[in-house]
N, C-alpha and C positions, 0 to 999 in steps of 0.2 A: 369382537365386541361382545359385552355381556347384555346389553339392551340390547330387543329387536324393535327393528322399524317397523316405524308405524304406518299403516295400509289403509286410505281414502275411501278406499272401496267395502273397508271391513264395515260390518254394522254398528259395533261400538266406535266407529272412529269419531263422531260428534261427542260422545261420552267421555274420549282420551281428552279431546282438545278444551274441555272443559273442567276437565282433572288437572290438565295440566296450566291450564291458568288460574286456577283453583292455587296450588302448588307453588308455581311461579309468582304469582302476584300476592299471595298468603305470605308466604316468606319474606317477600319484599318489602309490606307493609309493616312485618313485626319490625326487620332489621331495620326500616325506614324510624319506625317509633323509637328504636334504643338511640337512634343515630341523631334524632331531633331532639330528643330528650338531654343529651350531650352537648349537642353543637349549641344550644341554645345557653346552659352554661359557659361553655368554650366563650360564645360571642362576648358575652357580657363583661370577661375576663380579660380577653384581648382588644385593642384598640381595631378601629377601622384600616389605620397605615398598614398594620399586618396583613389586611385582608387584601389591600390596596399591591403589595408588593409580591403578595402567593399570586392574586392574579395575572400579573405581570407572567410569571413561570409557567403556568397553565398556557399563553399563547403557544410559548415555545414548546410542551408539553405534545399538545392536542395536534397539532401543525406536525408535527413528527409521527405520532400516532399512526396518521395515515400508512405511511409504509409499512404497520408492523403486521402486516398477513394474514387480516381477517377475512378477505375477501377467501382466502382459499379455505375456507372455514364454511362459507357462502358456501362455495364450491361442493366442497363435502354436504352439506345439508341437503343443496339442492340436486346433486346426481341422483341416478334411479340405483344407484347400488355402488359399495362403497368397503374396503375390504380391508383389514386391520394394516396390510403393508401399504395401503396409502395413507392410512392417519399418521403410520409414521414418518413416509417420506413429507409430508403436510409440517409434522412437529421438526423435523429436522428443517426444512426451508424457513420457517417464524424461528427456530433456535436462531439461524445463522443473521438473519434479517433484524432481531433486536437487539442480537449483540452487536451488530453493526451502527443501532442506531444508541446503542447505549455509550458505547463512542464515540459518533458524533458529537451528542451534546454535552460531552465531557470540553468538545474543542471547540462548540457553539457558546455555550457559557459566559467568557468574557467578551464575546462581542455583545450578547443580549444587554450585558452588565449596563457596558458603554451607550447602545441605544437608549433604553432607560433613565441613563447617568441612575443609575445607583447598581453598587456595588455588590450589594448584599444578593441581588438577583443571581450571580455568578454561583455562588455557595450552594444556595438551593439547589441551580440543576444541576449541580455537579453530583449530590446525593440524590437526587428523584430519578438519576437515570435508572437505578438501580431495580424502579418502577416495569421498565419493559423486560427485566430478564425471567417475571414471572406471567408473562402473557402465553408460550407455548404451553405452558402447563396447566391453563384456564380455558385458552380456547377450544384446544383436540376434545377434552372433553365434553366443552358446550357445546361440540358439533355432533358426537355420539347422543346426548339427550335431547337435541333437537330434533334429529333424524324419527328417535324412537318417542316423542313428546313426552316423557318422564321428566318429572323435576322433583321429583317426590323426594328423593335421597338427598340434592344436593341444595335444597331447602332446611336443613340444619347445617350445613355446613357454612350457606350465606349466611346464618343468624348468627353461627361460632366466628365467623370473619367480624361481622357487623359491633358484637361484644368486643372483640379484640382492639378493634380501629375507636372504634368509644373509648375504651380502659385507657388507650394509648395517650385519646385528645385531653382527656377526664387530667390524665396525671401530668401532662405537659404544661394543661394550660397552669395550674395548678401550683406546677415548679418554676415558675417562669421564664417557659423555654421562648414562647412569645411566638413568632413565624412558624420558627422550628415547630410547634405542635400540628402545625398545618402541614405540615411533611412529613414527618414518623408515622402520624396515624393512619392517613393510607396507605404507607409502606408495608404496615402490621396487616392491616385488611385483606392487602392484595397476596400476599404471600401463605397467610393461612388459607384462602377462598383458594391458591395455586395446590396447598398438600391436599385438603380438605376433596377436593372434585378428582383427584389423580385418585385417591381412596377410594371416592363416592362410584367413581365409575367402572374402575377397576383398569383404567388404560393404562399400560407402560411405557414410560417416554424414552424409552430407548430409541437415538438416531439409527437413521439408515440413507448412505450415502449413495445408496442404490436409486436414480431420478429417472430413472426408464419411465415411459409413461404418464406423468408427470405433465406435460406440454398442456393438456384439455384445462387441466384445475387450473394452471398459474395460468392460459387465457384467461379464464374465468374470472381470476382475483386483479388481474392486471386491470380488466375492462372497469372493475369497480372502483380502481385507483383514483381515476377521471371524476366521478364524482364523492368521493371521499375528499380528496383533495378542496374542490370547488364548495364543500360544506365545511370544513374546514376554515376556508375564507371565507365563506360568510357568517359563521359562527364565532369569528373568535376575532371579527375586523375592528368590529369596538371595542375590546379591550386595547387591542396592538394603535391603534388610533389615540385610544383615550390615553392610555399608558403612557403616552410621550408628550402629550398634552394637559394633562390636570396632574396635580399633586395625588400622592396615595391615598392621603385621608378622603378627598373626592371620590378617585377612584373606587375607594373598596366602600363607600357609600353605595354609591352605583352597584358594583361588581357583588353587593350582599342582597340588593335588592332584586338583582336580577335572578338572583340564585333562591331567593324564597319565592317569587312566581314563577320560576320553573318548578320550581320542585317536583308536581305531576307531572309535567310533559317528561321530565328530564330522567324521572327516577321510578314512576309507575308506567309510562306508555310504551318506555322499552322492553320491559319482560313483555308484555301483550306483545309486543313486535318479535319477539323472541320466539313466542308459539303462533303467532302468527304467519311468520316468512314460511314455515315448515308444512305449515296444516296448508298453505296456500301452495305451496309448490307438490303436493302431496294429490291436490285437483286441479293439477295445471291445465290437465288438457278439456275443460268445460269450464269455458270463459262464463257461461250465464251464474255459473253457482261461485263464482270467483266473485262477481260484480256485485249478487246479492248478499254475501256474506259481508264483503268489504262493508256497505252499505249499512248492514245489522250492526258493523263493530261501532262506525262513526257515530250511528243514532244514541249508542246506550254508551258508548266512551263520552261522547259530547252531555249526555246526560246526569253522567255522573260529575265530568269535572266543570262544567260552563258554572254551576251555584259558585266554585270554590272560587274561578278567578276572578268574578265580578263581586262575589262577599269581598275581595281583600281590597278588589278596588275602591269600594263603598266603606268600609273600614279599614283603610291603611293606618291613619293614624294614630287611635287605641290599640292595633293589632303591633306596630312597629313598637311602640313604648312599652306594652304589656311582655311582649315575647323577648325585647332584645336590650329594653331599658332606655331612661330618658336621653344617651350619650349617643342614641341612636336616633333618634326621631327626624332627624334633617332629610331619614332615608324615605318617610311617607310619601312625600310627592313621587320620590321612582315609583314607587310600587301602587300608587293608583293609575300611573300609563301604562306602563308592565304589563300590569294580572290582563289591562283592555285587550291586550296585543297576543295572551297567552292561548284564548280557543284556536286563534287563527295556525298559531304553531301547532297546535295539538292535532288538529286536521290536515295539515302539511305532513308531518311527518308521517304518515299512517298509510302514504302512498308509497314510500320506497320498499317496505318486505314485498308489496303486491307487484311492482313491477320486477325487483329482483327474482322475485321467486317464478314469475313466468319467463325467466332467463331473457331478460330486458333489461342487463344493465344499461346500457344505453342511455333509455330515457330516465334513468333516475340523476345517469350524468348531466346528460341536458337542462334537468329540473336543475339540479346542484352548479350550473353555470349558470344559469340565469340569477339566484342567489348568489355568486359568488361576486356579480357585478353588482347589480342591485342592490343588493346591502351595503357594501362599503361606501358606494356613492351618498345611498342615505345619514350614513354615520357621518363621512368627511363634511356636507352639508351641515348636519344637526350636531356636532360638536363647536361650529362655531358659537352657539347658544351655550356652553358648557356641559358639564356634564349630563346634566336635566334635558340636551338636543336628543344627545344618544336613546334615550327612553322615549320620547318625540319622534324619533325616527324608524322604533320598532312596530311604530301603531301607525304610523303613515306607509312602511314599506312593505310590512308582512302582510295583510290583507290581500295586496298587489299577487305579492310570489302566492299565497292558495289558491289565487284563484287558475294562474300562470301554470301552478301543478295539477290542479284539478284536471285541467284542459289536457296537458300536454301527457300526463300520467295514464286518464280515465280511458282518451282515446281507445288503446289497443285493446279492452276490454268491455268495447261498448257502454262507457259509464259518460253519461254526460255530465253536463254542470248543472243541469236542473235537478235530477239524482243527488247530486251531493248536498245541495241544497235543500231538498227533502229532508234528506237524512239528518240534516245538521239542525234544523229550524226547532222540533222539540225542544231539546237542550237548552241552544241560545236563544229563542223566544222568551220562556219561562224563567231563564236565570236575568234578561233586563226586568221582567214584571219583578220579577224580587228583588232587584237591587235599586227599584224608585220606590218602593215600599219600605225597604233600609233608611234610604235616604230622608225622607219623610219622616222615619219614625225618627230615626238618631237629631232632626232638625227639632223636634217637638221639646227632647231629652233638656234636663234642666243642666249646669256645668257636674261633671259627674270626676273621678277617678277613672282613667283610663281603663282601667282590668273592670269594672263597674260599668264603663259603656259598652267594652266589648260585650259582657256578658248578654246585656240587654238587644244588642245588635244581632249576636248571632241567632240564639233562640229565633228573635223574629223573622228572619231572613231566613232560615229553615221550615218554620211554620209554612211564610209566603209562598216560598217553592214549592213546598207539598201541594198545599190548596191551589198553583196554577199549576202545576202537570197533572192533579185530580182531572183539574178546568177542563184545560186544554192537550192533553200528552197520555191519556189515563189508557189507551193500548200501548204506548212506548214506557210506560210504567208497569204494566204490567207482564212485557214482555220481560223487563229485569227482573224484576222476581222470579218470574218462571225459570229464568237463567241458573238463576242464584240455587231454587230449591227443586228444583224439575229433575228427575232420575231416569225418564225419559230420552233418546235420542231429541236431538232438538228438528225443528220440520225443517227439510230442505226447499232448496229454489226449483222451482217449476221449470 
């Protein structure tokens, strides 16, 4: 390996993990900026059925996903030492494993087609399998930068993937390839982000058919299958429900909606989770500085993102016509239930690296089966309402599953639910006082232009929030700054 591992016990190791989110999350935010800057053209150019029928392929996608060998990826991040002939026997098990599954859905395909009744679904995954044959060559690497918390290198090479996958949608949508743009361009992404990180790391993906040894990690990646899978199903039950039940043009309403109040959980909390499974497996063995850190993340992640998804809830409807145009607006009601429903995911997921990483996959399985019933029950319920249940059902059942995780996660590390609720109360306190203050003003507002109210909405809702976390939150405000600008080790747990 050419990066070394990074050491818990070193003095700079607060320093690393803060560089590396620094790194991680820096890059993400620029690639996230080219990519919205894109997609927001793309949307306005493509109809909603397109988006309605790519969703459709993402079940099958994601659903397959599972097997393709990241748990042993886990595996490698979390052992205490890790030695160039295991990344390769690692790269060679995920070679053989997505080429397996890149056939399958060659021969999954027109059965999808058939469930759907539309055809066009078949086409797609016939070309998106092509998607897994660059996962070996993404993850060996992600696991060598994790180990050592560096992301510093493969932080231009995200942003060279991010330009690629943009240039790709920019000129599809453009040509009017229509679906099709929704497929070439993360083909382009993924494939550049696969040379780009082999480069950045300097790993050789040379197989080795040598599996001596071998047995511990594929436990390892096996045990995580169980809840990969189970999130899986619950992650992807409303589409695969709605998809056979509403028409596309509904569906990729929904399916666009749900994908702009993710977009933090979905696209910024994973790199945190990326330097987090690591830096937490790194202090595995003192459960008390595990519980407080976990704790520090929730307060100031919740911090950051609780304005955003209650601003869009409070302004869905300037925000949907401003960003996506008036052939969108039917999508404002999803995305006022949505963004309600999105702290609650933000906080859910931010337990799986901490129980992974103290080699518990287990209970992240357990979490992941209790969502994996849970949820679809709520969909099969709330799609009798149409499409608008689904969104209905996200705000009635996710609350349920955080709290289900809180409990069943916190346990082994002494973390209660009144802890997490500490933790969490800043954030989401200060971001309802700013979204009845929104509400309030936007009620006052005379009939405006939509890019005209947003303008006036958001300023104030920024304002508001400042002045109640001043109010109320003004040491969890302060702690982020110090984050942000501190060159200091940061203070540990007692």
């Amino acid at each position: 390996m050419t990066l070394q591992d990074a050491d818990a016990e070193d003095a700079g190791f607060g320093s690393r993990i803060r560089s590396a989110i620094f790194w991680r999350s820096g890059s993400q935010i620029v690639s996230q900026m080219v990519s919205w800057v894109v997609t927001l053209a793309v949307i306005r150019l493509l109809d909603p059925a397109d988006y309605g029928l790519f969703a459709m392929t993402q079940v099958i996608l994601n659903f397959a996903t599972f097997l393709n060998g990241y748990g042993l990826v886990s595996a490698l991040v979390q052992s205490a030492t890790v030695e160039i002939h295991r990344l390769r026997q690692a790269f060679t098990i995920m070679l053989l494993l997505n080429g397996g599954l890149a056939l399958a859905q060659l021969l999954i395909a027109p059965l999808a087609a058939d469930y759907y009744d539309q055809p066009m679904v078949a086409h797609l995954l016939r070309v998106q399998a092509l998607l897994y044959l660059s996962t070996p060559f993404i993850s060996v690497p992600e696991a060598i930068m994790g180990r050592a918390l560096d992301f510093k290198r493969p932080a231009l090479v995200n942003l060279i993937a991010a330009i690629a996958s943009a240039a790709t949608a920019l000129v599809g949508a453009l040509s009017g390839w229509g679906v099709w743009t929704l497929v070439f361009a993360p083909l382009a992404g993924f494939w550049i982000k696969a040379a780009g990180y082999v480069i950045a790391t300097g790993f050789r993906p040379i197989p080795t058919f040598d599996f001596r040894g071998t047995g511990a990690m594929v436990a390892y990646g096996a045990s995580l299958l169980g809840g990969q899978l189970f999130w899986i199903v619950q992650s992807q039950a409303d589409i695969f429900i709605g998809g056979r039940m509403l028409e596309p043009h509904q569906l990729g309403l929904y399916a666009e909606a749900l994908f702009l109040t993710q977009i933090f959980v979905s696209k910024f909390v994973p790199p945190l989770n990326d330097v987090a499974f690591p830096a937490y497996a790194r202090m595995q063995k003192d459960l008390s500085r595990v519980a407080w850190s976990f704790c520090k993340a929730v307060k100031l992640l919740l911090l950051l993102t609780c304005p955003i998804y209650l601003g869009m809830a409070v302004t869905a409807e300037p925000l949907v016509e401003t960003l996506f145009g008036r052939k969108w607006l039917d999508m404002a009601p999803f995305v006022s239930i949505l963004a309600l429903a999105m702290p609650f995911m933000t906080l859910q997921v931010m337990f799986a690296p901490v129980s992974n990483a103290l080699g518990r996959p287990g209970t992240t399985a357990r979490v992941a089966a209790v969502g994996a019933v849970l949820m679809p029950v709520a969909f099969l319920i709330g799609i009798q309402a149409g499409a608008i249940g689904l969104a209905w059902a996200w705000l009635a059942a996710f609350p349920v599953l955080t709290v289900m995780t809180a409990v069943m996660a916190g346990r082994p590390m002494g973390l209660r639910i009144t802890d997490v609720a500490r933790a969490a109360a800043p954030g989401l306190g200060c971001a309802i006082v700013m979204a009845a203050i929104v509400m309030a003003v936007d009620a006052m507002l005379p009939p405006l232009p939509a890019p005209a109210r947003l303008g006036i909405l958001v300023p104030a809702g920024g304002l508001a929030f400042l002045a109640a976390v001043s109010m109320l939150a003004g040491e969890t405000l302060r702690e982020l700054v110090a984050l942000v600008v501190r060159r200091a080790p940061p203070i540990q747990a007692g």
